[in-house]
Steps between C-alpha positions, in 0.01 A plus 500: 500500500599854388584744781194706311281272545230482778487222709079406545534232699490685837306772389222397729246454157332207531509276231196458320531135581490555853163458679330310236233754455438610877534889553791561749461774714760618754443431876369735756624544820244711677621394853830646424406821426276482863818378656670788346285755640454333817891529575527875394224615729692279746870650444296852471348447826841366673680842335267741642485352870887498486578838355145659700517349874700718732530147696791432257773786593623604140625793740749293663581320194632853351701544815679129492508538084532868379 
């Protein structure tokens, strides 16, 4: 094969061979995008009580730090 030439077999085409008539359609994954959201409200909710509660001292972490 020429260096020109395009390789099609991992083009990610199916073959018209392939399936023997059914229609393929690409999974879903609706749980993942739930999961998704799920952990940034989580991680959003962990950031603000960490950089918001007084409880945590970010005044004497400037002092020991800065």
């Amino acid at each position: 094969m020429a260096s020109t030439d395009i390789d099609t077999r991992y083009t990610g085409v199916p073959d018209e061979s392939i399936g023997d008539g059914y229609k393929i359609v690409p999974a879903r994954h609706p749980w993942r995008l739930v999961g998704s959201i799920v952990a940034a409200a989580l991680i959003a909710i962990t950031l603000n009580s960490i950089l918001t509660n007084p409880r945590w001292g970010w005044g004497v972490f400037v002092e020991f730090f800065f």
